[in-house]
C-alpha positions, 0 to 999 in steps of 0.5 A: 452168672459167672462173677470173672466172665459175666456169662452164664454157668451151664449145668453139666448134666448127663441126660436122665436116661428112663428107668425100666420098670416093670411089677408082675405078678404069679399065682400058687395056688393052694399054697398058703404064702408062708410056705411059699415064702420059705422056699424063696428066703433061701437065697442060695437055691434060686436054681430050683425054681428058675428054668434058666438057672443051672447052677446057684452058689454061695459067694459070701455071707450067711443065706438069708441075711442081707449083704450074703451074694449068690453066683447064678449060672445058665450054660443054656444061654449062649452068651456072645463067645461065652457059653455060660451067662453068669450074675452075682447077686446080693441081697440087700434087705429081706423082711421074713415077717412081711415075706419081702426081698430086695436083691441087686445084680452087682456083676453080670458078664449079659448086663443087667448090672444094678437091676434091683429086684424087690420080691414079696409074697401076698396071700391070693386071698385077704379073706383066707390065707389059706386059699394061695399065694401071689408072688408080687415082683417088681424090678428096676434097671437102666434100659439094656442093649442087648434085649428091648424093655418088652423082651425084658418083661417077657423073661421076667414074666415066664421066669416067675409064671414057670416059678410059682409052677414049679413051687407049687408042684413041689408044695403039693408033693410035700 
């Protein structure tokens, strides 16, 4: 109650919007996760693994280490006016010895600017490490206007499914 008018205060708050989030899951297989995982702890080469990445290149910091920034470009994706769809990411923590990641998009010209990823590798198997790896991705970001919650997950998930492919075949190769 406001002491001067008598009336009540009123709380300005922005309504919460839902977040969007989303944990998907990929299997290699025949790969033990430590080899998985160092393919993935090079921040810099996403493009190698990523079907809608063309390009990926170093902005600043030393690869690996959080606070480095990575420029991610697709020319595949028509974007508005725009031919190429681009993000900066950074990465803002990396656990080698539990093989997880976390990076942030901190500037995109398709959205996506705060969507936090949090990447880890788990052995497909507790009994045999051996066996596989599953690549456990779990993100986070404010609802989009340019793609519906349900479209988000589905580029997320061929994304990674055509991921743990292409790593596998390049494990196996080695």
């Amino acid at each position: 109650m406001d002491k001067e008018t008598g009336a009540s205060k009123l709380q300005d708050k922005e309504p919460q919007l839902p977040i969007w989030e989303a944990t998907l899951r990929a299997t290699v297989h025949n790969q033990p996760p430590h080899k998985v995982w160092q393919l993935l702890e090079d921040f810099f080469s996403i493009e190698k693994w990523l079907p809608t990445i063309d390009i990926c290149k170093k902005i600043e910091g030393i690869n690996g280490k959080p606070g480095c920034i990575r420029y991610c470009a697709a020319s595949s994706n028509k974007v508005g006016e725009n031919d190429i769809a681009w993000a900066t990411e950074k990465l803002v923590f990396i656990d080698s010895a539990e093989r997880k990641m976390i990076y942030v998009v901190t500037d995109s010209n398709v959205g996506l600017v705060g969507y936090e990823a949090t990447v880890s590798v788990l052995p497909e198997s507790h009994e045999n490490e051996e066996k596989g790896s599953v690549i456990d991705w779990f993100f986070k970001v404010e609802p989009q206007t340019f793609m519906s919650y349900e479209g988000l997950v589905e580029y997320v998930k061929n994304s990674l499914e055509y991921m743990a492919k292409k790593m596998e075949e390049f494990l196996y190769e080695e």
